[in-house]
C-alpha positions in Angstrom: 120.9 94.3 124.6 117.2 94.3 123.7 116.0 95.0 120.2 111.7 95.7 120.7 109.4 97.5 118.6 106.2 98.8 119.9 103.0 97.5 118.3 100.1 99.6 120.0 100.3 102.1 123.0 101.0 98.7 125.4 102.1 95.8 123.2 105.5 95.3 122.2 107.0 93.0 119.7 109.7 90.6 121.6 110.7 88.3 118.9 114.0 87.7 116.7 115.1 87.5 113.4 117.5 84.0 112.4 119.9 85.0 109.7 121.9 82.0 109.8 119.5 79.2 109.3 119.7 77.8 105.5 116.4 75.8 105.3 112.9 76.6 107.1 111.8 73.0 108.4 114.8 71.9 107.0 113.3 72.1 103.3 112.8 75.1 102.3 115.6 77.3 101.3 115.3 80.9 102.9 118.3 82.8 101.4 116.4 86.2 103.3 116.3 84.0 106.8 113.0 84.5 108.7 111.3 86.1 111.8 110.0 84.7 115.0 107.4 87.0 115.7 106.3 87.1 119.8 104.3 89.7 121.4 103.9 91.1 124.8 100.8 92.8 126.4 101.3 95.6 129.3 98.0 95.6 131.3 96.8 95.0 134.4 98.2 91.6 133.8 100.9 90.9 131.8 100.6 88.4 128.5 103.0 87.2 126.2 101.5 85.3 123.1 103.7 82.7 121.5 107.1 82.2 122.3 110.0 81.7 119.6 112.3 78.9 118.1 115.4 78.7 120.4 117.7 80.2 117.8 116.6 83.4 118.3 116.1 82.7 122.4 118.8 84.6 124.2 117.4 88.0 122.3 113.6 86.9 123.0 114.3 86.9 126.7 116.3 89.9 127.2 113.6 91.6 125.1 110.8 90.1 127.3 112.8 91.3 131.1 113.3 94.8 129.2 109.8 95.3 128.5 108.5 93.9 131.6 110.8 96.3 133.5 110.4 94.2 136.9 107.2 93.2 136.4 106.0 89.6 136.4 104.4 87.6 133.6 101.2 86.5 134.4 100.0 84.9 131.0 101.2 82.8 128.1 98.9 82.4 125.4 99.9 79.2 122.9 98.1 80.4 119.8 100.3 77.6 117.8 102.2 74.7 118.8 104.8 73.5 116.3 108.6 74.2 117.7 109.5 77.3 115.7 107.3 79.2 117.9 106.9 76.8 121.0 110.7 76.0 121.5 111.0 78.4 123.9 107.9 77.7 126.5 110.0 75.5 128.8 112.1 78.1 129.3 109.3 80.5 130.1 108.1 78.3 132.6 111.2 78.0 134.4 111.7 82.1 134.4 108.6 82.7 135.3 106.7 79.6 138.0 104.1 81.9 138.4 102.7 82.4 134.3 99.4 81.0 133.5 99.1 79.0 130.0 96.2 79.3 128.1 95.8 77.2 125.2 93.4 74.7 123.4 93.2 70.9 124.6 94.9 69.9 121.5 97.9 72.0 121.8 98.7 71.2 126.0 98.7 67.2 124.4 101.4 68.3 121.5 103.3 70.2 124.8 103.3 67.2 126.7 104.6 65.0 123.8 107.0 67.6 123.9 107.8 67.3 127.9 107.0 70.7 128.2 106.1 70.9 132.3 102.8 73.1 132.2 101.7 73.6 135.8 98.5 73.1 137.0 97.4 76.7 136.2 97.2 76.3 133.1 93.9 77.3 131.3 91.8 75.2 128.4 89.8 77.4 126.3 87.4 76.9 123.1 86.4 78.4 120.2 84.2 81.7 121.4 86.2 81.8 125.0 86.7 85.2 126.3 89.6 86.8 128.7 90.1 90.0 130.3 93.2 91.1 131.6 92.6 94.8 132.7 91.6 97.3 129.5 92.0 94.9 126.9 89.3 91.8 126.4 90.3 88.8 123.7 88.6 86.4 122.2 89.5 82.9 121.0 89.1 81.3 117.7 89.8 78.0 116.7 92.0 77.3 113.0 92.5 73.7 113.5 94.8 73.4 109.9 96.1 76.1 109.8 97.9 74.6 109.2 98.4 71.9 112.6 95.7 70.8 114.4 95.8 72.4 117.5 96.3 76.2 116.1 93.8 79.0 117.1 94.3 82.4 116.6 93.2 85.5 119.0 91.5 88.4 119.1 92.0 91.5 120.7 88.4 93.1 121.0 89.4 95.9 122.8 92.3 97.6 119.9 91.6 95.4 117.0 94.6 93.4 116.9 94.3 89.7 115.3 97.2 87.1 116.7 96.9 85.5 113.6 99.4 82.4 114.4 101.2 81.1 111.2 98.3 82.6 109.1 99.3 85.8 107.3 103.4 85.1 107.5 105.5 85.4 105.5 109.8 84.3 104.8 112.1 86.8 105.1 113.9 88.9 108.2 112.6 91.9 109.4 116.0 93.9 109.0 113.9 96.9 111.6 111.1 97.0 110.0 108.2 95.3 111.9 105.2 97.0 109.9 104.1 96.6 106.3 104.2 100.1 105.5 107.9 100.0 106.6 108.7 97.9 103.5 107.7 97.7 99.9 105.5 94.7 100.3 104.9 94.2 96.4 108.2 94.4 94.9 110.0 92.7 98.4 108.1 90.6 100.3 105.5 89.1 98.5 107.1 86.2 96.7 108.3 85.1 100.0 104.9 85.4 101.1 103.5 83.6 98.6 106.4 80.8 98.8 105.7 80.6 102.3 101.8 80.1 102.1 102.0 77.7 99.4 104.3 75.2 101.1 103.3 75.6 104.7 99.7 76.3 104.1 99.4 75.7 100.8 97.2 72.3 101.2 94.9 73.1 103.5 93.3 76.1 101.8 89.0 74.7 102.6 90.7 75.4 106.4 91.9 79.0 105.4 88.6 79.6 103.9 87.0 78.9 106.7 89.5 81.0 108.9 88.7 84.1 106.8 84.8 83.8 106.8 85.3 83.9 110.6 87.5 87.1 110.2 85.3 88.5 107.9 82.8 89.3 111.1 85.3 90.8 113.3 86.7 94.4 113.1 90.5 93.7 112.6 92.6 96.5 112.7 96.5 94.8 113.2 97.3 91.7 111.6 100.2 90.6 113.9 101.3 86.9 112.5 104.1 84.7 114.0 106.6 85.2 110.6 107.0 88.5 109.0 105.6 91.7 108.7 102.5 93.1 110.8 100.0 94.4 109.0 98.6 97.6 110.5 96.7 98.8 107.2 96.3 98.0 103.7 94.8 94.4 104.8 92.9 94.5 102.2 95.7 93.3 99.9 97.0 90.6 102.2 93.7 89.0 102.8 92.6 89.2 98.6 96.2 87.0 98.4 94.9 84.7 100.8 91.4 84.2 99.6 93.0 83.9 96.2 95.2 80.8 97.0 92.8 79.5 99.7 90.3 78.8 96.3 93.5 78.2 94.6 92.8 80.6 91.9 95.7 82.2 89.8 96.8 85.7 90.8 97.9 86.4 87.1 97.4 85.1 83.8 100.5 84.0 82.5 103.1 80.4 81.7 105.6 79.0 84.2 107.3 76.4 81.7 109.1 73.9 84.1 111.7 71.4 82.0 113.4 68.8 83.2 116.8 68.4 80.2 119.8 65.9 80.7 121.3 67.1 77.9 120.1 70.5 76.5 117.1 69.3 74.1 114.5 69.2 76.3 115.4 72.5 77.7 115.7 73.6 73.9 112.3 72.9 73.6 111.0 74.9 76.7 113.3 77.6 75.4 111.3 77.5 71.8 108.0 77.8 73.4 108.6 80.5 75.7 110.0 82.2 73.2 107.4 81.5 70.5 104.5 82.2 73.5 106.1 86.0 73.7 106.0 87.1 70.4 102.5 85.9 69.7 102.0 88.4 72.8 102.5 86.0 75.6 105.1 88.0 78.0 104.0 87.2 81.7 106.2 84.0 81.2 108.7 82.5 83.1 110.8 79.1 82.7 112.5 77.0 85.1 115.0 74.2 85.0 113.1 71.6 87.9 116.6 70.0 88.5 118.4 73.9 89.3 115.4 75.4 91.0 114.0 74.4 95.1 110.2 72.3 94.2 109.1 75.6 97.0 109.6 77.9 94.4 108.0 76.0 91.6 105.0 75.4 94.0 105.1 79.0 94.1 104.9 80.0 90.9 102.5 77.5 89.9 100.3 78.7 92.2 100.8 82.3 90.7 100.4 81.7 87.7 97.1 80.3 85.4 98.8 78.1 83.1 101.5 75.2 83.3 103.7 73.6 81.0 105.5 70.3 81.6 108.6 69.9 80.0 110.3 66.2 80.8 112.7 63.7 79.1 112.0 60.2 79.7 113.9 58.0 82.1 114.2 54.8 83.2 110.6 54.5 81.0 108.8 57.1 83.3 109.2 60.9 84.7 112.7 62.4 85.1 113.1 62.1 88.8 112.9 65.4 89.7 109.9 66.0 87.4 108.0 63.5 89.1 108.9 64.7 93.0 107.8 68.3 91.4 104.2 66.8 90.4 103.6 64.6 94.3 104.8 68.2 95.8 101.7 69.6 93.6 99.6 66.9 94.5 100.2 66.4 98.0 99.8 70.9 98.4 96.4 70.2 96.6 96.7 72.5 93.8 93.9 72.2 91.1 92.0 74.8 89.0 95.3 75.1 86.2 95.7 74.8 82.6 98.7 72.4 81.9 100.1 71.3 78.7 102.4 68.5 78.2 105.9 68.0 76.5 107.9 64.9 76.5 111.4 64.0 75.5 112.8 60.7 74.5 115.1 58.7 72.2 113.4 55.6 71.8 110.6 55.4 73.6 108.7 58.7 75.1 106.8 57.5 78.0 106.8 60.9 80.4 104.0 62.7 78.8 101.0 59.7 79.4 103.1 58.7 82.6 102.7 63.1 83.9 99.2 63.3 82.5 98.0 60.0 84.4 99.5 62.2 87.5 97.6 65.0 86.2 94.4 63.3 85.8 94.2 62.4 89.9 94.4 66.1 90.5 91.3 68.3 90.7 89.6 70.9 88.3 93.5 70.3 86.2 92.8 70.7 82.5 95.3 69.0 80.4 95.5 70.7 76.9 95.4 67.9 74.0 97.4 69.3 71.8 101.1 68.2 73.0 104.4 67.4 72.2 106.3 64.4 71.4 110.0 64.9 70.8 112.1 62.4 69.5 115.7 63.4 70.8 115.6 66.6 69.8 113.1 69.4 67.7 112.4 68.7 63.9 110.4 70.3 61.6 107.4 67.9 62.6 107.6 68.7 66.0 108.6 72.2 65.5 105.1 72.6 64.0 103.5 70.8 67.1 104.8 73.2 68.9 102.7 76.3 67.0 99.8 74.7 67.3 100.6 73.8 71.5 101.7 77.6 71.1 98.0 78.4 69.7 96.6 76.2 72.2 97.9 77.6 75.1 96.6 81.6 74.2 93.0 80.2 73.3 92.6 78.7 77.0 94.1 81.8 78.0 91.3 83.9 76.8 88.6 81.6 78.2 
């Protein structure tokens, strides 16, 4: 049976939720599962935009017949590529002979890599391209990275609603409710939000940049991504989010202490700090054990948060393994603009701490605190008193 929720007066949200799948891209860990958002114009001609990964398929195309209620579909518009969204378009083109693709040059390449047999109808269209299908009049704007090459996103002059693509999505099932003011965004979306924009977006944030100038001159109204929520007011909030980690500035002030312990003294000493970080009036602080916790969440949080401490024992004479794949996961999402300090851990000879900060160095705008900790083993005296002054360190840089 189909499960639709009405956008506007005639669009219609056609997508699915997956439940059952354990990791997005096979990576990321999405314990709330995640939407496939697809959306269905009734004008004088019909248009879907986007299609959805085939989990989800069977409801996508009962939802799709329901809406149409006889009619045919006379346009497919392919704002994004990658197969959690284009799985489906073979199967639309069989259903439907007749539909017209429109799409960018880029993307109709990707779909042939994919076999996907566009007919000859199909239509190319640039940055500044223009459609009309009845009352309603988009517009077409390119977002090449954003986060694959091919992505645009499109605009709906006539109501205001943006097709934003994967821009604006978020982790997380819709469990009924489609719009943002259905759910409490802040306390129950937002992390996923955040976890989803830093992993999947996260390195290309000069591309979002540019994305938002370009939205900053048009009069959006509906946010309507291809994961989670549509935004219908409030974008305000959303879009402050995403200029924040597009600059990759910190949303907060405030610690993640990330430790990487093989037997307990290591972790001790993340423990100490944190604890020693609160009661000098420190309390947005949060610690994480880097061989319990998914690298998407540290991402995450290190993009939350304005300081970072690095907590690793020495193995094999360099970084703790999973240490090390936390700091190219950094690297490779482009982080930068963070205050990090430095703790290392070993019994004979500490090598993690110059072996991290050589990591650091080939980061951008990433200051390194001097003041850091050698521990030999476990805490002393000697290095319990390091610690106050990293301690001390850590809230000056804070109150730059």
């Amino acid at each position: 049976m189909q499960c639709v929720r009405k956008v506007t007066e005639d669009l219609y949200w056609v997508g699915g939720n997956d439940r059952r799948l354990e990791l997005f891209e096979n990576i990321h860990p999405i314990s709330r599962g995640v939407s496939y958002n697809s959306y269905l114009l009734l004008d004088e001609k019909t248009v879907l935009f986007d299609t959805v990964d085939w989990s989800v398929g069977r409801q996508f195309f009962e939802n799709i017949e329901y809406v149409l209620n006889g009619r045919s579909l006379d346009y497919l518009v392919i704002n994004h590529m990658e197969p959690d969204h284009g799985a489906a378009i073979e199967e639309i083109l069989l259903r439907y002979p007749e539909v017209v693709v429109i799409s960018t040059e880029k993307a109709y390449m990707i779909m042939n890599q994919f076999n996907f047999p566009v007919n000859d109808n199909a239509i190319t269209v640039k940055e500044g391209d223009t459609m009309c299908f009845g009352k309603h009049t988009v517009t077409f704007v390119a977002a090449p990275m954003v986060h694959w090459p091919e992505a645009m996103v499109t605009f709906d002059i006539t109501n205001g609603v943006l097709f934003a693509a994967d821009a604006f999505g978020s982790f997380g099932s819709l469990d009924g409710k489609l719009f943002n003011d259905e759910v409490n965004f802040d306390r129950d979306w937002i992390d996923d939000a955040r976890r989803y924009y830093t992993n999947i977006v996260g390195k290309y944030g000069p591309q979002v940049q540019r994305l938002l100038k370009k939205a900053s001159t048009i009069d959006i109204k509906i946010i309507c991504p291809l994961h989670g929520p549509v935004w219908r007011n409030d974008l305000g909030y959303f879009l402050d989010k995403y200029d924040k980690w597009s600059r990759y500035e910190p949303e907060e002030k405030g610690v993640i202490i990330a430790y990487a312990s093989m037997y307990g003294n290591t972790e001790n000493a993340a423990n100490v700090l944190a604890t020693r970080l609160v009661e000098k009036g420190i309390k947005n602080v949060v610690v994480y054990d880097v061989s319990k916790t998914h690298v998407s969440q540290l991402i995450s949080e290190t993009f939350r948060l304005s300081h970072l401490v690095l907590a690793s024992v020495t193995y094999n004479l360099g970084i703790f393994p999973v240490m090390h794949n936390f700091l190219m996961d950094m690297k490779a999402l482009n982080l930068q603009k963070r205050t990090v300090a430095v703790i290392e851990n070993g019994s004979w000879a500490p090598q993690a701490g110059s072996k991290i900060t050589d990591l650091l160095d080939e980061m951008k705008e990433m200051t390194v605190l001097n003041e850091h900790v050698s521990v030999l083993s476990s805490l002393n005296e000697t290095t319990s008193d390091e610690m106050d002054v990293l301690v001390d360190s850590i809230i000056e840089s804070m109150r730059d």
